[in-house]
C-alpha positions, 0 to 999 in steps of 0.5 A: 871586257874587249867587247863591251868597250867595242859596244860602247865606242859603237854606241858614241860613234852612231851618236856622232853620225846621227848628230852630223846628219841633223846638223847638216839637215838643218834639224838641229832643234836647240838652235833654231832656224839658221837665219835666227842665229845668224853666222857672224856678220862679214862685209866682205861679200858685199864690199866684192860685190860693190866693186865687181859691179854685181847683183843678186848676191847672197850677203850676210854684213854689218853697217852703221845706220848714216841715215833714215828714209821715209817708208816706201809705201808704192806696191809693197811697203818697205823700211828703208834706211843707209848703212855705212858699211866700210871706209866708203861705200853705203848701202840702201837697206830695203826691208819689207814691212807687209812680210816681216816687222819694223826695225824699230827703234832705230835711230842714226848711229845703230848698228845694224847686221843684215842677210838679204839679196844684194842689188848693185848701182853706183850709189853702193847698192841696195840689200832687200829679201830681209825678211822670210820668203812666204813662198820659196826656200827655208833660207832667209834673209833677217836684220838684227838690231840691239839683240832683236832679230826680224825676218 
């Protein structure tokens, strides 16, 4: 009896194991690639940011749409669009349509959750690599609107 129930915790143990290391090895299946199911959206990063003058940072956020540009179409073309992210600061997000598909619709007062590269300027900053790199590393930056996630 002793035995088998040492079999059994041995079994659920290396169960556990096993589970720990696909997830930490990014191979957890059922949830798909972690840029598809975004963490929770946090400001905090890029309103630090903001405020310690810094670029090339890693932000994961949310904002509300103050404003619609017109598509940068020099070089690559770009989806552009003014988030307000907190009591002050806005932020210019700079999404790559040759790379990844148009947030569309989009209309001024959306709310709009973001992972990208964040670039300082004294405007509030711009956010861009919104999309998958088609070259680099498995991690990506995305956009997600009304439940619709692009990258």
């Amino acid at each position: 009896m002793l035995t088998h129930k040492r079999s059994r915790l041995s079994l659920v143990l290396h169960a556990i194991v096993l589970l720990v290391a696909l997830l930490a090895l990014g191979c957890d299946q059922a949830s798909g690639p972690p840029a598809v199911e975004p963490p929770t959206a946090s400001n905090e990063t890029i309103l630090r940011a903001f405020g310690d003058k810094q670029s090339n940072v890693s932000v994961i956020g949310e904002g509300v749409v103050a404003r619609i540009l017109a598509d940068d179409n020099d070089g690559s073309r770009h989806q552009r669009f003014i988030l307000r992210i907190g009591a002050d600061p806005t932020v210019l997000i700079a999404h790559n349509i040759d790379l990844a598909p148009r947030l569309a619709p989009l209309k001024t007062g959306d709310v709009v959750a973001f992972a990208g590269i964040y670039e300082w300027n004294a405007q509030g900053g711009v956010v861009h690599w919104t999309h998958r790199d088609p070259e680099g590393p498995p991690a990506a930056g995305w956009l997600r609107h009304n439940g619709r996630t692009v990258q």
